[in-house]
N, CA, C and O atoms as CSV, one atom per row, in Angstrom:
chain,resi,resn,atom,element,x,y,z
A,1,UNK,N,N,0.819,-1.192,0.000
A,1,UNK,CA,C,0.000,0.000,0.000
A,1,UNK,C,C,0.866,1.260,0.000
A,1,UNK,O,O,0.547,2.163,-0.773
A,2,UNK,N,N,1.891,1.401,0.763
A,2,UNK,CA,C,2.749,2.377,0.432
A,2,UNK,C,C,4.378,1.684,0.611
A,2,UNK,O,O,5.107,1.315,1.532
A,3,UNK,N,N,4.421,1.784,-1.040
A,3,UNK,CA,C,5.706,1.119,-1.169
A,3,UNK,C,C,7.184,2.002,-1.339
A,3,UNK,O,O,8.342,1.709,-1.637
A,4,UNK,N,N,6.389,3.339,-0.946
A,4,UNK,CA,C,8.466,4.091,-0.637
A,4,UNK,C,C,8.454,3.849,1.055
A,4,UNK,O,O,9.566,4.135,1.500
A,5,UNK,N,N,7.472,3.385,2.162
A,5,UNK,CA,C,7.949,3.257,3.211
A,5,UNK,C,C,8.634,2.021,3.739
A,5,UNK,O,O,9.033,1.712,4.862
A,6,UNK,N,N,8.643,1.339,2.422
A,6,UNK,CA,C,8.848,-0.014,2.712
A,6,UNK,C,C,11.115,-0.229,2.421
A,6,UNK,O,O,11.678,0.560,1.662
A,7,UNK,N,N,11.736,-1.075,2.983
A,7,UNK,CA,C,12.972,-0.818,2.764
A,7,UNK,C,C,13.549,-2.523,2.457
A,7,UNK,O,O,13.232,-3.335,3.326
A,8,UNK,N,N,14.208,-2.942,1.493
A,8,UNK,CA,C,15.065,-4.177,1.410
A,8,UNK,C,C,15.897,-4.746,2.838
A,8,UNK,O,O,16.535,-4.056,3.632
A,9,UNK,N,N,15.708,-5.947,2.869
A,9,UNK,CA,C,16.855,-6.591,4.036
A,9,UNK,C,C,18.131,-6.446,3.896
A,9,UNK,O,O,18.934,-6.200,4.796
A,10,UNK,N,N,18.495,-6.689,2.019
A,10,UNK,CA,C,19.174,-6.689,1.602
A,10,UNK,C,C,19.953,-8.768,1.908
A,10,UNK,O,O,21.112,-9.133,1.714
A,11,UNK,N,N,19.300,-9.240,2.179
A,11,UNK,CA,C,19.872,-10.678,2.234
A,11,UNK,C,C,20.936,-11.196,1.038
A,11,UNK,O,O,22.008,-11.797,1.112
A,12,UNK,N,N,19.981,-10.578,-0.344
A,12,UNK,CA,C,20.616,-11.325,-1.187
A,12,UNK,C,C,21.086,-10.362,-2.143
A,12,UNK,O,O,20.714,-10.275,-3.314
A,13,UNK,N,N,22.290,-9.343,-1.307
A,13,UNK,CA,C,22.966,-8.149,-2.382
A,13,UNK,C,C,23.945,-8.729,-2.854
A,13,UNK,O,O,24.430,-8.256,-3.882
A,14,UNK,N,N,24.629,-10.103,-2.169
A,14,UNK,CA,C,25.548,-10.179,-3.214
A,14,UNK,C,C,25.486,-11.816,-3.496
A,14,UNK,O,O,24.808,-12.697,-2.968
A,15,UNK,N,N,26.526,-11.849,-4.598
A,15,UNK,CA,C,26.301,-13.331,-5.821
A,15,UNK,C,C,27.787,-13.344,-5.248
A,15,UNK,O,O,28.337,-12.355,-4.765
A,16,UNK,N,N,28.359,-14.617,-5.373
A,16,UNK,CA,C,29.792,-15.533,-5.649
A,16,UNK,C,C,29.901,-16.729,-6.963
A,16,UNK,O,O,29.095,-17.617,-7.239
A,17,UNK,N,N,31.075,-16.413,-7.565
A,17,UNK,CA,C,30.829,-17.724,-8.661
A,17,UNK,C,C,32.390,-17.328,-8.685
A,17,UNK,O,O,33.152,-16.678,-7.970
A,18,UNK,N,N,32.473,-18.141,-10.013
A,18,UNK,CA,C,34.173,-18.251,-9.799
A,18,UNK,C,C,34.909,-19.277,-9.505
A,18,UNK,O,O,34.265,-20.194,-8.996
A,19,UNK,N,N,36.158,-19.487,-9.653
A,19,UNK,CA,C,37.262,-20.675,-9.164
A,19,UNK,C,C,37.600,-20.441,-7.801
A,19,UNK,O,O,36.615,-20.038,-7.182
A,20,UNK,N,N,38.615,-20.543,-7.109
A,20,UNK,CA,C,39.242,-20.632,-5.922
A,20,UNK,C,C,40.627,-20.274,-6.463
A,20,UNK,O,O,40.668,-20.180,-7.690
A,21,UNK,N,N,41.905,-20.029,-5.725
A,21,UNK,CA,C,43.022,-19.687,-5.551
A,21,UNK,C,C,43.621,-20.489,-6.702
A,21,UNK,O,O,44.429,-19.884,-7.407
A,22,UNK,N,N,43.335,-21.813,-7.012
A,22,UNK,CA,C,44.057,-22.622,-8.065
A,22,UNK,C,C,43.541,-22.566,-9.225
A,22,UNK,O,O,43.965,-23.373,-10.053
A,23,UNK,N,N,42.518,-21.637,-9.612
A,23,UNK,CA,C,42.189,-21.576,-10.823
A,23,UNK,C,C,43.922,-21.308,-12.297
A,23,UNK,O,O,44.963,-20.651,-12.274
A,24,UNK,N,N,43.415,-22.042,-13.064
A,24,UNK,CA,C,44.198,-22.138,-14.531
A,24,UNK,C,C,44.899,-20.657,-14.442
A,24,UNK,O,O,46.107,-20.587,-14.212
A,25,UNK,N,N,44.036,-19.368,-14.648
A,25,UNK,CA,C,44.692,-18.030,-14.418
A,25,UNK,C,C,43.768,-17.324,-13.377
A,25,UNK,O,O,42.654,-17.071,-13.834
A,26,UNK,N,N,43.936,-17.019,-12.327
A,26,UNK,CA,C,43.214,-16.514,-11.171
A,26,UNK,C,C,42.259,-14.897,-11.755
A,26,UNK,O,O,41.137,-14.399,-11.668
A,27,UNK,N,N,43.689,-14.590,-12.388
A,27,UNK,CA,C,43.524,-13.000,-12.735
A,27,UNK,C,C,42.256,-13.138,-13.923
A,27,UNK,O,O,41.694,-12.060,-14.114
A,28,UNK,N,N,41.827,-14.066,-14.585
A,28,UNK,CA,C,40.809,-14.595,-15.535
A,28,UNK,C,C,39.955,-15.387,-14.905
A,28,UNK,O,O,38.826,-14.952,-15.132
A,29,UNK,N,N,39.918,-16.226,-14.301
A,29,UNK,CA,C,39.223,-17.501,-13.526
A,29,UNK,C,C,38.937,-17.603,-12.418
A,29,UNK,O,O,38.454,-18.636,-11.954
A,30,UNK,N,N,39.286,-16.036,-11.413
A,30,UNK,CA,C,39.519,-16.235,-10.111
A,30,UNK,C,C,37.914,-16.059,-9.292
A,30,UNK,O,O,36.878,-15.748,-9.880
A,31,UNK,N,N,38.029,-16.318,-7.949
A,31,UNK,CA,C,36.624,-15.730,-7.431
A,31,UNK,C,C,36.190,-14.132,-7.570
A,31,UNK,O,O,36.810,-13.078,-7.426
A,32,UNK,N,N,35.117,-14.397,-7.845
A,32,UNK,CA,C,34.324,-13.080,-8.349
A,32,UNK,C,C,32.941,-13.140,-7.407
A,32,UNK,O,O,32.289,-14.127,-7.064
A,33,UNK,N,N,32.680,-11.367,-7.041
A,33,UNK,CA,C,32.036,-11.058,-6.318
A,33,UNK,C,C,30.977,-10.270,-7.182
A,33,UNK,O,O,31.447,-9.415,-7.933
A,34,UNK,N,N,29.578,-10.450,-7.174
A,34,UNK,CA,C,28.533,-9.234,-7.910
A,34,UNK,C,C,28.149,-8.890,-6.617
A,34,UNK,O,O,28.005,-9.781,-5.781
A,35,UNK,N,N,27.893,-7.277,-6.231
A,35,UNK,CA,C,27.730,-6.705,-5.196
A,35,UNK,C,C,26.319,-5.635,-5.853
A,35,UNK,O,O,26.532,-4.680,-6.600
A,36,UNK,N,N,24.974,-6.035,-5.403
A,36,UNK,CA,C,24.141,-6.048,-5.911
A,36,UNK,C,C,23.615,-4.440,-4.662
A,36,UNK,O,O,22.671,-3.668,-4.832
A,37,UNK,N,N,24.293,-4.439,-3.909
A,37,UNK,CA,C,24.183,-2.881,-3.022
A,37,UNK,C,C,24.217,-1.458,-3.684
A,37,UNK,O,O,23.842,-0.347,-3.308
A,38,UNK,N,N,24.920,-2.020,-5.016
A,38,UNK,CA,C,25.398,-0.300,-5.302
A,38,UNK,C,C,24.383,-0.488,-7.053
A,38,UNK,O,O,23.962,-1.472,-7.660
A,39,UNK,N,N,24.344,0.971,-7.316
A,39,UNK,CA,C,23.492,1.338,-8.496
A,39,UNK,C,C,24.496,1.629,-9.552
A,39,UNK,O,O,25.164,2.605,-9.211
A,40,UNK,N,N,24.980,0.990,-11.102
A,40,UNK,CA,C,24.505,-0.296,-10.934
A,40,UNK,C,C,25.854,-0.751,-9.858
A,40,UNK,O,O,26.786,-0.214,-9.259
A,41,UNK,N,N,25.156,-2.317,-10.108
A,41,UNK,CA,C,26.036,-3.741,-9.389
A,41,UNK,C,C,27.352,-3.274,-9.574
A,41,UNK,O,O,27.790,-2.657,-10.545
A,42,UNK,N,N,28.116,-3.731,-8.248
A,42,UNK,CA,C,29.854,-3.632,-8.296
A,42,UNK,C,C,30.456,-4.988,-8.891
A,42,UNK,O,O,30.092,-5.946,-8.209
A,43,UNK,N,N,31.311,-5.362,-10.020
A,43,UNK,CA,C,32.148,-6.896,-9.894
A,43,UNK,C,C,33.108,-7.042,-9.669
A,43,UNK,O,O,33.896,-6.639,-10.525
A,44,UNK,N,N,33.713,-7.702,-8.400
A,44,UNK,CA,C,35.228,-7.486,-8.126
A,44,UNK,C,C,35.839,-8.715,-7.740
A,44,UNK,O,O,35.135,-9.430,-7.027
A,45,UNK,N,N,36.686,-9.031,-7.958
A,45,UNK,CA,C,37.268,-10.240,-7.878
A,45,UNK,C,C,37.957,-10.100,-5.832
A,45,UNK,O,O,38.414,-9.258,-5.060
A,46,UNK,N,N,37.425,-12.174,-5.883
A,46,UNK,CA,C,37.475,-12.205,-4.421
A,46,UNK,C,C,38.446,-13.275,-4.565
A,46,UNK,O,O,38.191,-14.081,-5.460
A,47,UNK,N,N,39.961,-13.550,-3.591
A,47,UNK,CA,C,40.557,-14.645,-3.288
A,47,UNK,C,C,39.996,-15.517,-1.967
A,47,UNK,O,O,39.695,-15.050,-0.868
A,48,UNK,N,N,39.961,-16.433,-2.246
A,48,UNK,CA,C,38.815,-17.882,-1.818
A,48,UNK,C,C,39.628,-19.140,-1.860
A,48,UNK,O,O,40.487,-19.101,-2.741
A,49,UNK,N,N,39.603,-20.140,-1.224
A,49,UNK,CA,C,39.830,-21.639,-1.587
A,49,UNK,C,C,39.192,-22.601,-2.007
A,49,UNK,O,O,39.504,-23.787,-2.115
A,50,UNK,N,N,37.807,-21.775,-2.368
A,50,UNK,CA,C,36.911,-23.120,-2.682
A,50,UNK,C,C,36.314,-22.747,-4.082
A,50,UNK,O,O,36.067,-21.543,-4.148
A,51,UNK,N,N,36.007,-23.468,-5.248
A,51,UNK,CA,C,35.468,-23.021,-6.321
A,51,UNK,C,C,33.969,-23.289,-6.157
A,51,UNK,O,O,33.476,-24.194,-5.484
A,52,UNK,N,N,33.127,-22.087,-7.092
A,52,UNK,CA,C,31.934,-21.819,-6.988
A,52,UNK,C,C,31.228,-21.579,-8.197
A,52,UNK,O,O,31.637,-20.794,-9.053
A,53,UNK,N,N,29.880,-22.419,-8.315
A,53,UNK,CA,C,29.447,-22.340,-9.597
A,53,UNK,C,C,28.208,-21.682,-9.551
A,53,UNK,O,O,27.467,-21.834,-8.580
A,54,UNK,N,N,27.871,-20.880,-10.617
A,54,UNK,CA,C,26.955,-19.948,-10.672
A,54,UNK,C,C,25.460,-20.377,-9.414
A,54,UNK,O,O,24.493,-19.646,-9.204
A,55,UNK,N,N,25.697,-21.590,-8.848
A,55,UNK,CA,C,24.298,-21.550,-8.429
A,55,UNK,C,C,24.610,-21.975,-6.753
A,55,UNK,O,O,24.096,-22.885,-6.104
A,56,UNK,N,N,25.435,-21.166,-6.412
A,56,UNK,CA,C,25.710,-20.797,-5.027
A,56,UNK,C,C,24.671,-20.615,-3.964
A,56,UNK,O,O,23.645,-20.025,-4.303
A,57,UNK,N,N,24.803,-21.105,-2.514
A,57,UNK,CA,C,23.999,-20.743,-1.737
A,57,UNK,C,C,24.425,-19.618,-0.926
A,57,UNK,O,O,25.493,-19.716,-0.323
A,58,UNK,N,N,23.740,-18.577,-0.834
A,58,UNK,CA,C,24.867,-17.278,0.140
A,58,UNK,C,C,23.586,-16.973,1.337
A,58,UNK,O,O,22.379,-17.183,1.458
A,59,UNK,N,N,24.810,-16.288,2.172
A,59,UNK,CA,C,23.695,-15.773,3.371
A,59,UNK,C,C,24.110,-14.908,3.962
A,59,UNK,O,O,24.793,-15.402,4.859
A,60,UNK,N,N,24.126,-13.750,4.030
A,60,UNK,CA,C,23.989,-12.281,4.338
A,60,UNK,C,C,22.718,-11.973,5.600
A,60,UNK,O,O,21.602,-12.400,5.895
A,61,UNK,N,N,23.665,-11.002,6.063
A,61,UNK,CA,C,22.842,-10.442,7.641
A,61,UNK,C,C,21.726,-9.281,6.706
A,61,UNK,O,O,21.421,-9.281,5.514
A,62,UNK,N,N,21.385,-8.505,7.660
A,62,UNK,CA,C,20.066,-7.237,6.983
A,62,UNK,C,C,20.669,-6.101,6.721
A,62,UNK,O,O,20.013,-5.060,6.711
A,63,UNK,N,N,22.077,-6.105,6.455
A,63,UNK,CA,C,22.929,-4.529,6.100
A,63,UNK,C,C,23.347,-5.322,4.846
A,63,UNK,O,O,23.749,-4.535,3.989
A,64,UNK,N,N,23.407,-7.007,4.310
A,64,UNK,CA,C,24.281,-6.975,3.268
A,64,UNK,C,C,25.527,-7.481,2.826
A,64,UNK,O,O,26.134,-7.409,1.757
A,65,UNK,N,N,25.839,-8.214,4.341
A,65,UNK,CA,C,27.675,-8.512,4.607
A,65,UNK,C,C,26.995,-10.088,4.545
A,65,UNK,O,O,25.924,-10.622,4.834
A,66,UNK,N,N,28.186,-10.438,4.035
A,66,UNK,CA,C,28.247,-12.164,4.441
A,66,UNK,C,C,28.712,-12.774,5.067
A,66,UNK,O,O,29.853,-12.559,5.476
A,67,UNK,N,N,27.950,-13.860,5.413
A,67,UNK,CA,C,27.760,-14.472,6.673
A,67,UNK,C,C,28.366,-15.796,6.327
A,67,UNK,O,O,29.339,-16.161,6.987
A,68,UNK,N,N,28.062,-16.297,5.698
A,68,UNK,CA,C,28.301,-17.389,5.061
A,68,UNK,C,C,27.691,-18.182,3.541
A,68,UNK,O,O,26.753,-17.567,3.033
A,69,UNK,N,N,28.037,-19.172,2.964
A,69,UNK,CA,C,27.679,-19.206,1.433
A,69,UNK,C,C,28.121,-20.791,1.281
A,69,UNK,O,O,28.993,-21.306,1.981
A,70,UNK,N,N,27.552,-21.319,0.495
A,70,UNK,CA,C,27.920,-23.087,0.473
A,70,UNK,C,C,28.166,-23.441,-1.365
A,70,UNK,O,O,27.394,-22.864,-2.131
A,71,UNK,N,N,28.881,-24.065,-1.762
A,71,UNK,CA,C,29.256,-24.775,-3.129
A,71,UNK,C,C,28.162,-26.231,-3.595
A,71,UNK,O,O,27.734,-26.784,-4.608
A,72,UNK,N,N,28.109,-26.325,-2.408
A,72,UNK,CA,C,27.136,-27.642,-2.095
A,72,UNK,C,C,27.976,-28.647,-2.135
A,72,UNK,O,O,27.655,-29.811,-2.375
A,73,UNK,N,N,29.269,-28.181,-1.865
A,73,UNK,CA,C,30.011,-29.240,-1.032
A,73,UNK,C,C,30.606,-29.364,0.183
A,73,UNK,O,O,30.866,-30.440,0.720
A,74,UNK,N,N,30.917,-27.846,0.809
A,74,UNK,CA,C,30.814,-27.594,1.962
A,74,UNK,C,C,30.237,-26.344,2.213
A,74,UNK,O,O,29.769,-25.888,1.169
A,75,UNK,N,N,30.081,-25.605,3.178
A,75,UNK,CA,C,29.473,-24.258,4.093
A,75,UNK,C,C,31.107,-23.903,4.546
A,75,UNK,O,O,32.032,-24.609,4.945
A,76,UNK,N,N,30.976,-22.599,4.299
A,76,UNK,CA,C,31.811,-21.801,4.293
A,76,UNK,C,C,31.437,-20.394,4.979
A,76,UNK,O,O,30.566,-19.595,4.635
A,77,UNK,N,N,32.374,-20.321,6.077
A,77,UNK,CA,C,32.123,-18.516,6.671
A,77,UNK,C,C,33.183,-17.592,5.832
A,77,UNK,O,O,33.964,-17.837,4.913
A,78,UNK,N,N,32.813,-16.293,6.653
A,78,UNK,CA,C,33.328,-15.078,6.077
A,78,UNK,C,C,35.197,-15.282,5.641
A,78,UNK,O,O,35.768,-14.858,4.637
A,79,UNK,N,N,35.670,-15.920,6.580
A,79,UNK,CA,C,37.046,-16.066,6.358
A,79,UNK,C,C,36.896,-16.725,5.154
A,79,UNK,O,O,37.422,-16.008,4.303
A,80,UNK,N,N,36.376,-17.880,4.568
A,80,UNK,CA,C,36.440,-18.761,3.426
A,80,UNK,C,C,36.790,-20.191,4.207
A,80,UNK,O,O,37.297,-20.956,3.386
A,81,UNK,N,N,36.724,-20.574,5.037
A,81,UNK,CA,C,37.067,-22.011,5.656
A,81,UNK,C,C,35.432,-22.607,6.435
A,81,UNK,O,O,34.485,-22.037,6.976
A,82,UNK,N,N,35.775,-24.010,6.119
A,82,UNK,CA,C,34.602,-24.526,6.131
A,82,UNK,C,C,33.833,-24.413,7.846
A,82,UNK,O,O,34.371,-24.477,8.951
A,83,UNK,N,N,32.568,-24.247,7.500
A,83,UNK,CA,C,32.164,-24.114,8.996
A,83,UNK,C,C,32.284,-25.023,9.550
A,83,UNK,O,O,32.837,-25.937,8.939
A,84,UNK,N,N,31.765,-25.332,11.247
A,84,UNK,CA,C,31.654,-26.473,12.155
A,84,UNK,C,C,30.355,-27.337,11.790
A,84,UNK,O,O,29.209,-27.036,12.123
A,85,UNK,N,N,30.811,-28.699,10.894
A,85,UNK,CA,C,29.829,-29.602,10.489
A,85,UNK,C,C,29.140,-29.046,9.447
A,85,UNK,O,O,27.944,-29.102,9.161
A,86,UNK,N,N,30.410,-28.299,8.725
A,86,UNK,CA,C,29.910,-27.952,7.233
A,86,UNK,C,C,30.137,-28.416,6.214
A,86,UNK,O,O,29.700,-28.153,5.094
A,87,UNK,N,N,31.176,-29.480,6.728
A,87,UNK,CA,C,31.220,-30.426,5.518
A,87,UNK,C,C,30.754,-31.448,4.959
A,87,UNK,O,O,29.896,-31.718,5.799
A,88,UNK,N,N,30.629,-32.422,4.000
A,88,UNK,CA,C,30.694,-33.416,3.398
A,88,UNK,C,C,29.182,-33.537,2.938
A,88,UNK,O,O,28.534,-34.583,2.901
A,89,UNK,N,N,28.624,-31.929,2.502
A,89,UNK,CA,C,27.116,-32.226,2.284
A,89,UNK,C,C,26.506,-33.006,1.174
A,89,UNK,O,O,27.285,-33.710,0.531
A,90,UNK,N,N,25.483,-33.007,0.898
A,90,UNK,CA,C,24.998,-34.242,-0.312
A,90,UNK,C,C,25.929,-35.206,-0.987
A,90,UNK,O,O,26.157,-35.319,-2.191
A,91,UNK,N,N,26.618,-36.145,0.428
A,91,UNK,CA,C,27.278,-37.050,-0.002
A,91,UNK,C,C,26.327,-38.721,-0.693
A,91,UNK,O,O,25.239,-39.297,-0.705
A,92,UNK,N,N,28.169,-38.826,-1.302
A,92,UNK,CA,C,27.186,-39.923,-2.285
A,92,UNK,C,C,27.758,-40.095,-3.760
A,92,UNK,O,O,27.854,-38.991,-4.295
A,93,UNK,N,N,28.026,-40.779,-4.297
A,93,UNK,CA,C,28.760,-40.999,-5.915
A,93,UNK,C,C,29.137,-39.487,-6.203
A,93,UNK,O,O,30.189,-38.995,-5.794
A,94,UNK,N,N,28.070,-38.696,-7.039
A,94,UNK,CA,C,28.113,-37.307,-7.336
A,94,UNK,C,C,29.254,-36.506,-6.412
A,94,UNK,O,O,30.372,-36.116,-6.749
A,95,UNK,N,N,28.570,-36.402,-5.129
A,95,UNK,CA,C,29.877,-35.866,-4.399
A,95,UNK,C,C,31.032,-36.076,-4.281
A,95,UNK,O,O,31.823,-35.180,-3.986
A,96,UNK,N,N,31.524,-37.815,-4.569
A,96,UNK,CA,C,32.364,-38.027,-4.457
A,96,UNK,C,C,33.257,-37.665,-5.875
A,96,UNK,O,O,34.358,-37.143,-5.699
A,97,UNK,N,N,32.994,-37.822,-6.689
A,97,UNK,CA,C,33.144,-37.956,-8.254
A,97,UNK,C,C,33.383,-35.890,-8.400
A,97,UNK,O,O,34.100,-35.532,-9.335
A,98,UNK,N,N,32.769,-34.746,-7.477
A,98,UNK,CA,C,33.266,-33.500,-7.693
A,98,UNK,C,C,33.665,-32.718,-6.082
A,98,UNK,O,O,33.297,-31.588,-5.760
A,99,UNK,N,N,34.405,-33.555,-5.325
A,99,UNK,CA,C,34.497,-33.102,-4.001
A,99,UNK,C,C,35.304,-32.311,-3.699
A,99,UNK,O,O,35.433,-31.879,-2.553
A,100,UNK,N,N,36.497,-31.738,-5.391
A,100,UNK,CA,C,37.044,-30.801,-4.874
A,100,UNK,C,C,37.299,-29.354,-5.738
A,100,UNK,O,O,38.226,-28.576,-5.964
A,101,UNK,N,N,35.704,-29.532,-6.105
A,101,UNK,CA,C,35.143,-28.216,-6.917
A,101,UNK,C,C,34.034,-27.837,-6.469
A,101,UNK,O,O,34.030,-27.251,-5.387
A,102,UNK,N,N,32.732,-28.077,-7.208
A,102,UNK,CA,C,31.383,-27.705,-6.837
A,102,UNK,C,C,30.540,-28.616,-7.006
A,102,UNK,O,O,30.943,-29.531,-7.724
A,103,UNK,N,N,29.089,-28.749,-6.448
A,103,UNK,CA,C,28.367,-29.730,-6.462
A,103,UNK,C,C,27.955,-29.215,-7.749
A,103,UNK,O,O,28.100,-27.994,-7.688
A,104,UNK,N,N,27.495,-29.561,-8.927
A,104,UNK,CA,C,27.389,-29.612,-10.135
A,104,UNK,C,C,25.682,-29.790,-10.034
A,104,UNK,O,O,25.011,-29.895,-11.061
């Protein structure tokens, strides 16, 4: 009913995709950040250890910062290291067969 009083959480301002630190050329392949806060979107490259494929799980507080984000092979906090009992999710052939990239 009145939608300028209304304001975003902002949960889902930003995207991750990208390789990890061992990508082929980092400076081409490396982790990348879309920062969906600013008008337009910011893209800036992020160093990470884990590779991430466009269909990332992320999780951001109500200002926008991240909290944490998963590959769907492990859960990962702000530092980039896996959380407590964040690993070894949707195990099983598949997982095993991409356990040290992204769940596909």
């Amino acid at each position: 009913m009145f939608p300028w009083a209304t304001y975003a959480q902002k949960h889902d301002n930003l995207q991750l995709f990208g390789f990890g630190n061992n990508a082929p050329n980092p400076a081409l392949f490396g982790g990348m950040v879309m920062d969906y806060s600013f008008n337009p979107p910011k893209l800036y490259p992020q160093k990470r250890k884990v590779d991430i494929s466009f269909y990332s799980g992320i999780g951001s507080d109500s200002s926008g910062h991240l909290m944490f984000y998963t590959n769907g092979i492990s859960i990962r906090d702000t530092t980039h290291n896996v959380m407590l009992n964040g690993d070894t999710l949707n195990p099983g052939p598949l997982w095993q067969q991409w356990k040290d990239k992204y769940y596909p």
